[in-house]
C-alpha positions in Angstrom: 0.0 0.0 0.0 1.5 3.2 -0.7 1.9 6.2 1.7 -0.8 8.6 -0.4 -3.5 5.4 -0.2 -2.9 5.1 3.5 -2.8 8.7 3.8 -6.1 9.1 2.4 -7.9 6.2 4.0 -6.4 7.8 7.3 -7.7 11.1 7.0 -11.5 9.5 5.9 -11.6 7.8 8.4 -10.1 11.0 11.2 -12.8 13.7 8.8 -16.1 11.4 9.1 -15.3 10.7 13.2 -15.0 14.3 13.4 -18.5 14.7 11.8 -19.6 12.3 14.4 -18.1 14.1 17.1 -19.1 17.3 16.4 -22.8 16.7 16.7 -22.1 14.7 20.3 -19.5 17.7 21.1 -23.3 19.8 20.5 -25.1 17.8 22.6 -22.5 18.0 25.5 -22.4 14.4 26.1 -19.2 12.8 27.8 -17.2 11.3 24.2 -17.6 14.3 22.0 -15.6 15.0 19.4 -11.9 14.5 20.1 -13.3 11.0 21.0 -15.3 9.8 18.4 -12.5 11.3 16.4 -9.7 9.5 17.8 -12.1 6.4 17.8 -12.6 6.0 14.5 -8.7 7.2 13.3 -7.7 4.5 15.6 -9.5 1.3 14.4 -8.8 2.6 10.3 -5.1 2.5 12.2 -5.2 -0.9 13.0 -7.0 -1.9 9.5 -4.5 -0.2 7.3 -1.3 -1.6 9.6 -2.9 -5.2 8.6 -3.0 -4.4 4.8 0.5 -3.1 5.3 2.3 -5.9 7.0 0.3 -8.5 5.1 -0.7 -6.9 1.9 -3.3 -8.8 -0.2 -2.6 -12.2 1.5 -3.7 -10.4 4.6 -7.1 -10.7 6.7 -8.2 -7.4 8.4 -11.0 -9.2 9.2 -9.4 -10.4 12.3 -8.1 -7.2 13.2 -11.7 -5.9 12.6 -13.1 -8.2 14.9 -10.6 -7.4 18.1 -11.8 -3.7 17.3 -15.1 -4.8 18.2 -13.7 -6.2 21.2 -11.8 -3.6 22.1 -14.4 -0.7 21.9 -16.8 -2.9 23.9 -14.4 -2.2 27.1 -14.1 1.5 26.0 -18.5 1.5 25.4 -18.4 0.1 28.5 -16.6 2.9 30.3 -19.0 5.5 29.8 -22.2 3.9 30.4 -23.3 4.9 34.2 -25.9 3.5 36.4 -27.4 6.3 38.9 -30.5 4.4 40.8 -32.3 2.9 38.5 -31.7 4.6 35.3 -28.9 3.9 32.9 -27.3 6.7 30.9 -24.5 7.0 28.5 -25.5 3.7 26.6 -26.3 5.9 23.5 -22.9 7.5 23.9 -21.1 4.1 24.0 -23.6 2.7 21.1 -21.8 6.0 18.8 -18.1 5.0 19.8 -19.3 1.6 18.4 -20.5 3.2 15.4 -17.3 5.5 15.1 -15.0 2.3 15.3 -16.9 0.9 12.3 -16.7 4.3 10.5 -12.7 4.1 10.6 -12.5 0.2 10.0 -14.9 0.8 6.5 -12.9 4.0 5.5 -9.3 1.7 6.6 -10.3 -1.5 4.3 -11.4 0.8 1.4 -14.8 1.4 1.3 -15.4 4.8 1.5 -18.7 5.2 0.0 -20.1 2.8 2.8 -18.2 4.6 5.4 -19.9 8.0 4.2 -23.6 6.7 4.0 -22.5 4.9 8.0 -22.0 8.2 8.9 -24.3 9.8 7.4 -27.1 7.4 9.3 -25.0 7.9 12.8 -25.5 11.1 12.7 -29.2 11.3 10.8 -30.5 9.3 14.2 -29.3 11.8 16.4 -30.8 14.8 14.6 -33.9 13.1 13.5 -34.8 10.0 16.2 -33.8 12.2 19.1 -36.9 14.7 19.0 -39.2 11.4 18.2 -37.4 9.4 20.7 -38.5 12.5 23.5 -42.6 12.8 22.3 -42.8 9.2 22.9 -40.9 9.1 26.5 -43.9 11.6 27.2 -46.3 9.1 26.6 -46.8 6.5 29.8 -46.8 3.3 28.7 -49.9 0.9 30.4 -49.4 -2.5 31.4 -51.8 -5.4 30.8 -53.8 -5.7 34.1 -53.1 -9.4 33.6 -49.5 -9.0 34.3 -48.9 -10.3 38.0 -45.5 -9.3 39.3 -44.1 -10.6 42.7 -41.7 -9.1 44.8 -39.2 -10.0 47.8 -38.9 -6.9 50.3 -36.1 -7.9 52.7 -35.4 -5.7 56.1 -32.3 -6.1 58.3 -32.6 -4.1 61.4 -32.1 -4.0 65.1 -33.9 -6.6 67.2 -35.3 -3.7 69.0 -37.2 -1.9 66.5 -38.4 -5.4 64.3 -42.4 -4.4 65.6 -41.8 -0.8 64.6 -40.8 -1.6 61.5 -43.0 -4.3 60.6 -45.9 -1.7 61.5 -44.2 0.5 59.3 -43.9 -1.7 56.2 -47.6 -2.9 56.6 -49.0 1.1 56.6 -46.6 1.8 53.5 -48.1 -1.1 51.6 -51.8 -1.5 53.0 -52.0 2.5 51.9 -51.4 1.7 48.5 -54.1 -0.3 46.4 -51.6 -1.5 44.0 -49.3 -3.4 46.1 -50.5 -6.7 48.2 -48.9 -8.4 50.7 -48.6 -11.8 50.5 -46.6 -13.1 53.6 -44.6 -11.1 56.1 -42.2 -13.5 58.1 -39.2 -12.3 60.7 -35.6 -14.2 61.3 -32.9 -13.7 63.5 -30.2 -15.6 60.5 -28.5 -16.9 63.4 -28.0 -12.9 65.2 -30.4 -12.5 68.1 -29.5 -9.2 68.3 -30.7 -8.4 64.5 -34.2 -9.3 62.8 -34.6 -9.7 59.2 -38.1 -9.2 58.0 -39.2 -10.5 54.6 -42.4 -9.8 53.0 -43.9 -11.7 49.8 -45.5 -8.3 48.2 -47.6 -9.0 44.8 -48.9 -6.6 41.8 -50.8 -6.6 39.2 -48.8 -5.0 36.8 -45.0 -3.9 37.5 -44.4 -1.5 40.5 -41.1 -1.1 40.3 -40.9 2.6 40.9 -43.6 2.2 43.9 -41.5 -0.5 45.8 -38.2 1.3 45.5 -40.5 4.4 46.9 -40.9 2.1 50.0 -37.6 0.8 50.6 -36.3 4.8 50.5 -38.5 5.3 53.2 -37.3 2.4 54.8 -34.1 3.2 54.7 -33.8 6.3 56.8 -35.5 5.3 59.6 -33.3 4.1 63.1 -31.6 1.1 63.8 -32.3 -0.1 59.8 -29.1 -2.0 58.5 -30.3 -2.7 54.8 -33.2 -2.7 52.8 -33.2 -4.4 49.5 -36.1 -6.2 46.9 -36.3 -8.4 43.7 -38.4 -9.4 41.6 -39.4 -13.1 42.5 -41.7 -13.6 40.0 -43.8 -12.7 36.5 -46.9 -14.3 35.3 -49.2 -13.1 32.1 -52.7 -14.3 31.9 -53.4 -14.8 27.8 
């Protein structure tokens, strides 16, 4: 390969990341545009240094396949949990796209790097404003969707009957949730009490039982609160 292909591959590849970028750069998000940049420069790197050492006997392929591999763990690094919402996952799903920008522009295909681009950035402009009328619509489960839940309270032996009174006013003031079972152990601690209550729905409660166990949490002498979902069943 000669130094004016790789050259020109190179800078593809470093011109349509930096479209990319720019438009994430706009939105403020955490990989902007020296990122996405850098992303997709970096994997048309590694495809053109596989043409280069092994010339048309060669199989960037392979090296395509630990780019995959490789952005997964950078993806992964920008995708946050913060309760029970996940951001950053379409940030990381654009450095994926960005790394197969450079790879199609670093094997040669630069009209099918252009029209990747071209959609990357297309779903951001145009999906994003569809993406935020539909979030404002609330989504209704089927009434025949029966959830079941595991609330689980480690506290102080001491305050075990407060608590239990407690957990029975949150939930018997509420329609929506019913409880099932409400048992108490000591796991072996007499000192400590772990209640558990059985707790099922109708449809998915999520938000409401983490509502609960927030309000659990701050009270005295309460070591952990925690829940899980035990249990789905649909009526057809």
């Amino acid at each position: 390969m000669s130094v004016f292909d790789f050259t020109l591959r190179l800078a593809l590849a470093h011109v349509l990341g930096a479209i990319i970028g720019i438009e994430r750069q706009w939105r403020q998000k955490s990989a902007g545009l020296r990122t996405n940049t850098l992303v997709s420069t970096g994997a048309a790197a590694f495809i053109l240094l596989s043409l280069s050492l092994t010339g048309s006997s060669g199989d960037p392929s392979r090296v395509a396949s630990q780019i995959v591999t490789g952005i997964g763990f950078l993806g992964a690094g920008v995708i946050m949990k913060d309760g029970m919402s996940v951001q950053g996952l379409n940030t990381a799903a654009t450095i994926w796209c960005s790394a197969a920008v450079g790879s199609l522009a670093g094997v040669g295909l630069p009209i099918q790097a252009i029209v990747l681009t071209a959609a990357v950035v297309l779903t951001h402009l145009l999906l994003r404003p569809l993406g935020n009328r539909l979030s404002k619509f609330t989504f209704t489960p089927s009434e025949d969707t029966q959830t079941e839940y595991l609330f689980t309270i480690k506290c102080k032996q001491e305050v075990e009957n407060h608590i239990r009174v407690l957990l029975m006013q949150y939930l018997g003031n509420d329609d929506r949730l019913l409880l099932r079972s409400l048992t108490s152990s000591d796991n072996g601690d007499p000192s400590n009490a772990i209640i558990a209550a059985e707790i099922k729905t109708l449809s998915p409660q999520e938000v409401l039982i983490e509502k609960v166990a927030s309000r659990l949490t701050i009270e005295r002498d309460v070591t952990k609160v925690s829940w899980e979902v035990t249990g789905q069943q649909t009526d057809v």
